[in-house]
N, C-alpha and C positions, 0 to 999 in steps of 0.2 A: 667699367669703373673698378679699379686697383678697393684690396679687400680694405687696405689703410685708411683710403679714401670714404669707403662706407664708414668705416669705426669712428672716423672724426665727425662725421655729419652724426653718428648715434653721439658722440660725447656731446657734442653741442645740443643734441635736443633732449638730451639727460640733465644738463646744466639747467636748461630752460625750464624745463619739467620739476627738478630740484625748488628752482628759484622762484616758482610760480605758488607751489605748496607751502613754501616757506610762509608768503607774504598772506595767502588764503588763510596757513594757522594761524598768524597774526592778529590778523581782524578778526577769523571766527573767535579766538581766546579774549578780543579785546569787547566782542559784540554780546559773547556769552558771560561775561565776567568772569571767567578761569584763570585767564591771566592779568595780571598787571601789565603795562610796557614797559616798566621797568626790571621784569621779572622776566621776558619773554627771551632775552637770551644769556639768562640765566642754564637753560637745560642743557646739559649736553650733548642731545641730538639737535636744539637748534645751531650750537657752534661746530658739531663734527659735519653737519651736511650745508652750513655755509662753506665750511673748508673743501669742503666735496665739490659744490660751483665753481670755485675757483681753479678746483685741479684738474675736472674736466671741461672747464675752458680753454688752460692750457694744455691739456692732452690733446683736443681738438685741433688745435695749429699746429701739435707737433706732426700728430697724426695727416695731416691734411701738407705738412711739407717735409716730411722726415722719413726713412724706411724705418727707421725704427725709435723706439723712445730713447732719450741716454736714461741712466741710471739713475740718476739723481730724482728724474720724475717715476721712476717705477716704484721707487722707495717713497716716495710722496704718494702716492696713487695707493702704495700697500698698507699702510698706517692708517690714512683717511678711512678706508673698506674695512679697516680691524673697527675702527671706532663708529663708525653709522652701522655698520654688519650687529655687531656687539648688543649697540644703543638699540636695535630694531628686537630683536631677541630679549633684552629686557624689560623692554616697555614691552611685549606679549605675557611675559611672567608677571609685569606689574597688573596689567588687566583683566589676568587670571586668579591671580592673589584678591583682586577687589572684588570679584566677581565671587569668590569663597566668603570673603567677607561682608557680602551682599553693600557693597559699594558699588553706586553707579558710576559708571566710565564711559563718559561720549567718545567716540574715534570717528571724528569728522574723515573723507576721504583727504583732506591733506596730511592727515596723520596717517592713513594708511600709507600715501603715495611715500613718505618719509623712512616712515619707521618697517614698511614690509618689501613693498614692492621696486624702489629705489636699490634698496641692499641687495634682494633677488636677482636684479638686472645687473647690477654691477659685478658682482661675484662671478655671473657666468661670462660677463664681458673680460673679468680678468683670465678667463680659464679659456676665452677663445680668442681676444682681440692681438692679431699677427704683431711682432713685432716688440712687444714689450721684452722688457730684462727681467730675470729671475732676479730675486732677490735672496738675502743672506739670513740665515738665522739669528743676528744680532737685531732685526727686528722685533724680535720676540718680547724681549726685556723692553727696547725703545717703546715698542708702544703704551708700557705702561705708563709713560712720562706725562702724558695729557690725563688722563682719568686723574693722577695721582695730586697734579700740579690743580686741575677743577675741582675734585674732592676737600682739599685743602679752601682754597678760595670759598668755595659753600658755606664749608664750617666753619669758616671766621665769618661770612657776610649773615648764613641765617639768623644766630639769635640775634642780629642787629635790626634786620626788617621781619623779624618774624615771621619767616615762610625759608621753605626746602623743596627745591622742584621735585625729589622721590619722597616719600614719603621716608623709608627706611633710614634716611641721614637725620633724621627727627626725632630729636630725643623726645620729644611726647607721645609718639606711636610707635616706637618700640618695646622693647620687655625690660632693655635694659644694656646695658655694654657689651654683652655677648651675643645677643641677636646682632647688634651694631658692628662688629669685627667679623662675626660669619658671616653678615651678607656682603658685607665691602670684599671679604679675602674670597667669597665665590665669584661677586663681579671682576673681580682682577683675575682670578685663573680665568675665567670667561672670554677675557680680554685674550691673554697669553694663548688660550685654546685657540679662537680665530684665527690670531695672527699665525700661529703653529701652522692652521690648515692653508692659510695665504702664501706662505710658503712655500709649503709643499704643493700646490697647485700650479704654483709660479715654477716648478723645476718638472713638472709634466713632458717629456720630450714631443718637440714639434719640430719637420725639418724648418731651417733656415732659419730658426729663434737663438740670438746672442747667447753665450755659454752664462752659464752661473755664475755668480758672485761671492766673493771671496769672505 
């Protein structure tokens, strides 16, 4: 079986895997009362690893009838991995931060499959799966567009229902405007760091991997 051919059968059961823990956090947030359903995708790991099913869906068919990806999906595939990569790493800082402030924090195994072990597999899928395009440093900057255009949306919808999926965009449990601008300007370099190493992982030399991008 050609290596393209295996990578498409893992995307496909990555999606699956994705889509199966989505629906588990669902219910367990709806069964525990953590979540509202009208708040549940509100987070933005639940909207960066919907976006994530869909691109390894379509990576799946590329993979399974393509020798290689075009471009346009690698740059989709790179963005998606900045934002679930990202989302997984902050939600471990947010339930290290609760865990200091002796706040309990359940992490159901749909959250882990989401926020640890999804991001884990995908990253080194990007660093080995045959065939993909490197991508361009104008990534770097584009990924900020999602966090910045959802950060936005939050803060006009929290005070309206009274709730903020992190705690930190909440003006009642912070200290003040400056805790509120350091934690958002370290999650955007956070952002911009990933992406940086997506990158550069994406330009790794492998024989018979399409040239860089411009």
């Amino acid at each position: 079986m050609r290596a393209r051919t295996i990578f498409g059968v893992l995307r496909l059961t990555a999606a699956g895997v994705c889509l199966t823990a989505l629906v588990h956090r669902l219910f367990w947030g709806l069964s525990s009362h953590t979540t509202a359903g009208d708040n549940f995708f509100a987070y933005l790991t639940v909207q960066s690893n919907c976006a994530l099913v869909v691109v390894l869906i379509i990576g799946a068919v590329l993979a399974l009838r393509r020798p290689t990806d075009p471009r346009w999906f690698s740059v989709a595939l790179s963005l998606v991995l900045t934002w679930t990569i990202t989302a997984g790493i902050a939600f471990a800082l947010i339930v290290w931060q609760a865990g200091i402030r002796g706040i309990r924090v359940d992490v159901p195994w749909s959250d882990q499959v989401l926020h640890f072990f999804l991001p884990a597999c995908t990253a080194v899928a990007w660093v080995l799966t045959p065939g993909h395009r490197r991508v361009s440093w104008w990534i770097v900057p584009t990924c900020l567009a999602f966090p910045l255009a959802w950060g936005g949306v939050t803060l006009w919808r929290g005070p309206l229902v009274g709730w903020y999926p992190y705690y930190f965009l909440d003006p009642r449990q912070v200290s003040g405007p400056a805790e509120f601008l350091i934690t958002c300007a370290a999650a955007l370099a956070m952002f911009a760091l990933i992406a940086t190493l997506i990158v550069l992982a994406s330009r790794i030399h492998r024989p018979g991997h399409p040239p860089a991008a411009i």
